[in-house]
ZAMARGU-4260 file (C-alpha; in steps of 0.2 Angstrom, whole numbers, plus 5000, padded with zeros to 4 digits):
<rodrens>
0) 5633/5556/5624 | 5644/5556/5609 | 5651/5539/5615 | 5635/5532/5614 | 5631/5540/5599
5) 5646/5531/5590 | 5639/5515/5598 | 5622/5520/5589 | 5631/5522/5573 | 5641/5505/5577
10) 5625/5496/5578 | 5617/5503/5561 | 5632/5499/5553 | 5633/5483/5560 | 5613/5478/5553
15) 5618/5487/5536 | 5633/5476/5532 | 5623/5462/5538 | 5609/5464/5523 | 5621/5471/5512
20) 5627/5453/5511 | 5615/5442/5517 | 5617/5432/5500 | 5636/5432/5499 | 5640/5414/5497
25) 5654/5417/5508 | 5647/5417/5526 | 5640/5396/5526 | 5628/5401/5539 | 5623/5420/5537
30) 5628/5436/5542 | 5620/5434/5558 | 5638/5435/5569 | 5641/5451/5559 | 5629/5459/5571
35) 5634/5450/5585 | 5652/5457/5582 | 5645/5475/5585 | 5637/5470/5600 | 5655/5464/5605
40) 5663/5479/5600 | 5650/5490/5608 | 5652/5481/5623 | 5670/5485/5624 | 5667/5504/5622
45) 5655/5505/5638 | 5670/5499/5647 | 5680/5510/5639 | 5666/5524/5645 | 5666/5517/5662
50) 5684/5517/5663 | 5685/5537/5658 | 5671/5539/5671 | 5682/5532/5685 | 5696/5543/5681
55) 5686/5560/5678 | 5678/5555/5694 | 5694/5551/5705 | 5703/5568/5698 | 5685/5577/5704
60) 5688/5569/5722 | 5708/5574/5721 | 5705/5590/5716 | 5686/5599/5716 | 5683/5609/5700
65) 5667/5621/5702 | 5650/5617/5697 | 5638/5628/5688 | 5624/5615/5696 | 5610/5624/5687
70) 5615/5622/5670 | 5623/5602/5673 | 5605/5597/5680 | 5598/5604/5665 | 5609/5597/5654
75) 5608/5581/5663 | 5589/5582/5665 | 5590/5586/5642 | 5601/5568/5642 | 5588/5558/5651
80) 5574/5564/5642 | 5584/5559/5627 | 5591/5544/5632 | 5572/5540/5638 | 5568/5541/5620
85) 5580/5532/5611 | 5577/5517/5624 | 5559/5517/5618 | 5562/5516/5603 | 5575/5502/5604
90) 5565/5492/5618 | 5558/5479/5606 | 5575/5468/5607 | 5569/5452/5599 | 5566/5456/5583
95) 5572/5446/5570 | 5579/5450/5555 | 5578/5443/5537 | 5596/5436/5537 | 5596/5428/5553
100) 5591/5412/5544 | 5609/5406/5538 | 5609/5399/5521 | 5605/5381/5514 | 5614/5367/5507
105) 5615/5351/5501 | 5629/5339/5498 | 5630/5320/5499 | 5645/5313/5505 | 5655/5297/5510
110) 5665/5293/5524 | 5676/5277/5526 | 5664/5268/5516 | 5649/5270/5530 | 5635/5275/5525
115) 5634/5294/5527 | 5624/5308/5520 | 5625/5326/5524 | 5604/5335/5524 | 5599/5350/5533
120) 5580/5355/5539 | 5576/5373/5540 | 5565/5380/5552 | 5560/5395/5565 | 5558/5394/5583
125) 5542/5401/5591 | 5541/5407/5608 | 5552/5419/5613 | 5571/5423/5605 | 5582/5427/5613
130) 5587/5446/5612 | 5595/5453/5596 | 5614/5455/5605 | 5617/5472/5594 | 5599/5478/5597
135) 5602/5475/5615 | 5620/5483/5614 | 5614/5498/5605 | 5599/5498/5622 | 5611/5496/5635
140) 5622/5512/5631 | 5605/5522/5630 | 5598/5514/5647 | 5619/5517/5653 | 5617/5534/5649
145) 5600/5537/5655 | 5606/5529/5672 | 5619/5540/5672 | 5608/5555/5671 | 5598/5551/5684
150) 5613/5548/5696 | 5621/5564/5689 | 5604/5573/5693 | 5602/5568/5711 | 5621/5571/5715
155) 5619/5589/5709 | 5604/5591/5717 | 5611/5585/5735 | 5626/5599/5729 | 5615/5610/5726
160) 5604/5609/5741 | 5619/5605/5753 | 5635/5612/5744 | 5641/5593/5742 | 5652/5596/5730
165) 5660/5578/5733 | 5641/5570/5728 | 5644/5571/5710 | 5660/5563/5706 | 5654/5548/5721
170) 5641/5545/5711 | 5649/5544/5697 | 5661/5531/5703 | 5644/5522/5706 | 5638/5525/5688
175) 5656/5520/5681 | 5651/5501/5692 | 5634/5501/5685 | 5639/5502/5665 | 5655/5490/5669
180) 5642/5474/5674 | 5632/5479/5661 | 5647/5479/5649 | 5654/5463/5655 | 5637/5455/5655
185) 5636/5460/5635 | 5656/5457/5632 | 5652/5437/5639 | 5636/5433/5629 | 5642/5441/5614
190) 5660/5433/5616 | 5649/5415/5621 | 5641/5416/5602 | 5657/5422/5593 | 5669/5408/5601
195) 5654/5395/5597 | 5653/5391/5616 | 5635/5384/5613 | 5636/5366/5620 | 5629/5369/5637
200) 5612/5376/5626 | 5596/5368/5631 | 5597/5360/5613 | 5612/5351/5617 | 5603/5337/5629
205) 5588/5338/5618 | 5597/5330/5603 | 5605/5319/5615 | 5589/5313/5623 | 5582/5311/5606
210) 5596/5301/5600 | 5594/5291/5616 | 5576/5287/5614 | 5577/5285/5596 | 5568/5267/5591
215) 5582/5263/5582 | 5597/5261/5593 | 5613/5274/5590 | 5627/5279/5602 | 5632/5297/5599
220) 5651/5298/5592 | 5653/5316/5588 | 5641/5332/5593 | 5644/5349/5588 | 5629/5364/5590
225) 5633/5381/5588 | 5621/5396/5585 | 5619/5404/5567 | 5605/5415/5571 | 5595/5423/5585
230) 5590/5410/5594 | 5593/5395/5581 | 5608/5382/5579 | 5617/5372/5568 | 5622/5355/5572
235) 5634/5341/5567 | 5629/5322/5575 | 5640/5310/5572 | 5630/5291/5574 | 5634/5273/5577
240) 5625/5261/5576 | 5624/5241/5572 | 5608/5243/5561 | 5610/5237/5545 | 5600/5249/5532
245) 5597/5264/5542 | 5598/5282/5532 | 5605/5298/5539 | 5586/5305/5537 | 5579/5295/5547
250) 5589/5303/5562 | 5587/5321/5553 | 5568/5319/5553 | 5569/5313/5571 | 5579/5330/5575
255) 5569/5340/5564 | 5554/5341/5576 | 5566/5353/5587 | 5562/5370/5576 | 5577/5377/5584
260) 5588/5369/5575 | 5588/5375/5556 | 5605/5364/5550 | 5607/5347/5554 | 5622/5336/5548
265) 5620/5317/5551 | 5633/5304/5548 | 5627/5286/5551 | 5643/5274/5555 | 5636/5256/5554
270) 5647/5244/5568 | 5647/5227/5570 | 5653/5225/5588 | 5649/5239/5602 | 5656/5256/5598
275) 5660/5267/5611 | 5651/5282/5614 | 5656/5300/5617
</rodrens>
């Protein structure tokens, strides 16, 4: 219970330092990776939990301690109701948060004497966002704990019932299991946003199809995505093409119509002969 209070405080923390400098010029595209870097963290300490619950439940096994089973399954039963509470409280996981949308620039620029201009299109997705990866690391200790209540309670039960003293710390190997996947299943999305391993997204292929079936022809050169927000990217699109006076915000409107996509970059490189494409 006090790790997972610690992971509560990470969380607030996390969401405080976020706003506190949600207009520092500083972070290019938001704070948003502030929180997602106390989800990280926070996914690290459930695995450190589940590690301590594998070895407090191996020394049980080795050597049985006794077990006053009446006061464990009400403690255990005070923990789920709880752990019950705070879940409900932190159940809506999609919420967005005022500095989610990164902030906004503007700067022309040359390149090699192409013509090559640098714009951005802000906008918010609808439908539904993906969760808010401190929100839900905050969640997952609660739903963890709670989990582990549960499997606490029936392990106790079935000692108290049957004298299995060996129930409780078998089911907490199982428990140790549970909150490992769901650690590691944190520790990967988290670590996917923070390394800016974004270009298998969904958006990816949409800016290529959109470049594809443009009405002025362009090869891709150069594409980077990445996400700045809960569920909203960034992207760099590096053009060619053999049209003489097309503008960089041509292809930017023509991107602009995906709402996921709050920062778009466009450099138009004009070719005489047939680039190759990336």
């Amino acid at each position: 219970m006090s790790s997972h209070a610690l992971a509560l405080g990470l969380s607030a923390v996390a969401y405080a330092a976020a706003r506190r400098h949600a207009n520092d010029g500083r972070f290019a595209f938001g704070t948003w990776k502030i929180e997602v870097l106390g989800g990280y963290t926070s996914a690290i300490l459930l695995l450190l939990v589940a590690g301590l619950m594998v070895l407090q439940s191996l020394q049980r096994l080795v050597a049985p301690t006794p077990i006053h089973y009446e006061q464990a399954i009400f403690t255990a039963a005070l923990g789920l109701v709880v752990n019950l509470a705070c879940a409900w409280l932190l159940r809506g996981g999609h919420a967005h948060h005022a500095h989610d949308e990164p902030h906004g620039h503007h700067e022309p620029h040359g390149h090699h004497g192409h013509d090559a201009r640098v714009g951005h299109s802000h906008g918010h997705a609808h439908g539904a966002a993906p969760a808010d990866l401190n929100l839900r690391s905050a969640y997952l200790h609660v739903v963890a704990d709670a989990a582990t209540s549960v499997l606490a309670i029936a392990a106790l039960g079935g000692g108290l019932l049957w004298g299995a003293d060996w129930l409780d710390p078998a089911v907490g190997l199982l428990g140790a299991a549970l909150v490992a996947r769901w650690a590691w299943g944190l520790l990967r999305d988290t670590g996917k946003v923070l390394l800016d391993a974004e270009m298998d997204a969904p958006v990816v292929a949409e800016i290529r199809q959109a470049i594809a079936a443009s009405p002025i022809p362009a090869t891709v050169c150069d594409l980077h995505v990445w996400r700045v927000g809960t569920g909203v990217y960034a992207c760099i699109v590096s053009l060619s093409t053999t049209h003489a006076s097309v503008a960089p915000d041509f292809f930017k409107h023509l991107l602009s119509v995906h709402e996921e996509l709050v920062h778009i970059s466009i450099e138009v490189n004009r070719y005489e002969g047939s680039p190759l494409p990336l």
